[in-house]
C-alpha positions in Angstrom: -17.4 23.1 -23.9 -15.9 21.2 -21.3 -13.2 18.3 -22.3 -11.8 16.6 -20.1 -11.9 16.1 -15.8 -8.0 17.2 -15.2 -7.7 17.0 -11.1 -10.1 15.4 -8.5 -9.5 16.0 -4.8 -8.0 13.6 -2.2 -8.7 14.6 0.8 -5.2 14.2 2.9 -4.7 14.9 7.0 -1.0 14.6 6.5 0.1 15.8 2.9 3.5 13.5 2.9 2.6 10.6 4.5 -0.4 10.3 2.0 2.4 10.9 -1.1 4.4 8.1 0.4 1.2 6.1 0.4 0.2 6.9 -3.6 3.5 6.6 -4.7 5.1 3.8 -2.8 2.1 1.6 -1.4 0.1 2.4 -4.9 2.7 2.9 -7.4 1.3 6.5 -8.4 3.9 8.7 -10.1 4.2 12.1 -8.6 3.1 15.1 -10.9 3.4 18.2 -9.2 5.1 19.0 -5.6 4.9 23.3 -5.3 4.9 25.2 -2.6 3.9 28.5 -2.0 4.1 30.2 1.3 2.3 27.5 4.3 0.5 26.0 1.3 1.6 23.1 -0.5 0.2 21.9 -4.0 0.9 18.1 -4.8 -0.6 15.7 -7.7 -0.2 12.4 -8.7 -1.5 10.3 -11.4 -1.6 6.9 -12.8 2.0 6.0 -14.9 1.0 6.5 -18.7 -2.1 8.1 -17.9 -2.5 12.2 -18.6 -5.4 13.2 -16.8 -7.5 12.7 -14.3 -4.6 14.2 -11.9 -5.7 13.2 -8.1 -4.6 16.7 -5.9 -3.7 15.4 -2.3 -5.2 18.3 -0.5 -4.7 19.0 3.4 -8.1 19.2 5.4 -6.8 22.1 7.3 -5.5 23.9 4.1 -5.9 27.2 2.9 -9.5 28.5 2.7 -10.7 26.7 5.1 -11.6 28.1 9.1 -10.7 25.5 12.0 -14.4 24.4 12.2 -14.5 23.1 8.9 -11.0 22.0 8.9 -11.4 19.8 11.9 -15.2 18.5 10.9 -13.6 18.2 7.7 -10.8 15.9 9.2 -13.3 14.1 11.2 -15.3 12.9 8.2 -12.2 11.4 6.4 -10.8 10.1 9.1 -13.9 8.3 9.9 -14.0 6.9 6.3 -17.1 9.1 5.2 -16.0 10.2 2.1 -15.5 7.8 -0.5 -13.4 9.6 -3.0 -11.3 6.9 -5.4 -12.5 4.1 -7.7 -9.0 3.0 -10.0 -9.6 0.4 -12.5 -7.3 -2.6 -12.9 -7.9 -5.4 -15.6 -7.0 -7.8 -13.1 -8.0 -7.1 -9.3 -7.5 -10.5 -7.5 -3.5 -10.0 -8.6 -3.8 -5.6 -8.1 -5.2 -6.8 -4.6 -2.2 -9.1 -3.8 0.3 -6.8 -5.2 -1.4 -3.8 -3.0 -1.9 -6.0 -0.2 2.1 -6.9 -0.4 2.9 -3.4 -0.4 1.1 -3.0 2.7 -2.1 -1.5 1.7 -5.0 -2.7 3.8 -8.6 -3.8 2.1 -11.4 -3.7 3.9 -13.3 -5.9 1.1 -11.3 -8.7 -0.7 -11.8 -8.9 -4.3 -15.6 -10.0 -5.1 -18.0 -10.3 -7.8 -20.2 -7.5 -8.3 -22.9 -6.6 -11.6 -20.2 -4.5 -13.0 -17.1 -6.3 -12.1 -14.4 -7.7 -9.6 -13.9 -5.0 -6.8 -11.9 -4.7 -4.1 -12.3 -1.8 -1.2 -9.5 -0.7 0.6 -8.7 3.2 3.0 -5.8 5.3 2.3 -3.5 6.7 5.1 -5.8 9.5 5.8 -9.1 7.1 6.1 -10.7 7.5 2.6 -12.4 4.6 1.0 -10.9 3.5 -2.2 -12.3 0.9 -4.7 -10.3 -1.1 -6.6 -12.7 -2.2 -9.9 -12.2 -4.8 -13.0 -14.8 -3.7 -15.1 -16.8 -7.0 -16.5 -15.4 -5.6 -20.4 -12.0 -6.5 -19.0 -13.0 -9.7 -17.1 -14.2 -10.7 -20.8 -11.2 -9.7 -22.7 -9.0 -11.6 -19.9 -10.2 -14.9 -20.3 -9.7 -14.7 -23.9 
């Protein structure tokens, strides 16, 4: 029976400028930095929070033949793949913080059916959501 989702993949065209960006711009903590031979295996996470790990992975990494590597880098660079929703329970203020640290949005904070969220691309050109689920919106305003 399956448990729990322990990593997801971010998809990374340069492995330690996209650390820099989770844990400086985003305030992810790092988790696991290893290398072994050309390869290099890093995770980070949300402070406080076990699992899901997010694995930075490089899109020319191992396993992976030139084609695929560079179609591969094409489609994140171009902002294809959307790969990261993080909830907040306040995403106006996460967006200021964020925007502060220098991440750029490419949607402000709005109202959606399901909440406030905010859409913003990593260093490497993934879209990221930013989300206040409406159960938080309720529980703030009390």
């Amino acid at each position: 029976m399956i448990t729990e989702l322990a990593f997801t993949t971010l998809w990374s065209t340069d492995q330690e400028r996209t650390l820099a960006f989770c844990t400086e711009k985003l305030g992810l903590e790092l988790r696991c930095d290893v290398r072994e031979g050309s390869a290099r295996w890093i995770t980070v996470g949300v402070p406080g929070v076990e699992r899901p790990e997010i694995a930075v992975m490089p899109t020319d990494g191992p396993g992976l033949d030139p084609e695929s590597a560079e179609a591969l880098s094409t489609l994140v660079a171009k902002g294809v793949l959307g790969v990261c929703a993080f909830h907040t329970d306040d995403c106006r203020a996460e967006h200021r913080r964020l925007e502060q640290r220098g991440v750029e949005f490419v949607l402000e904070p709005q109202e959606r059916p399901y909440g406030t969220e905010a859409m913003f691309r990593d260093d490497s050109g993934n879209w990221c959501a930013l989300t206040q689920p409406r159960a938080a919106e309720k529980e703030k305003e009390q």
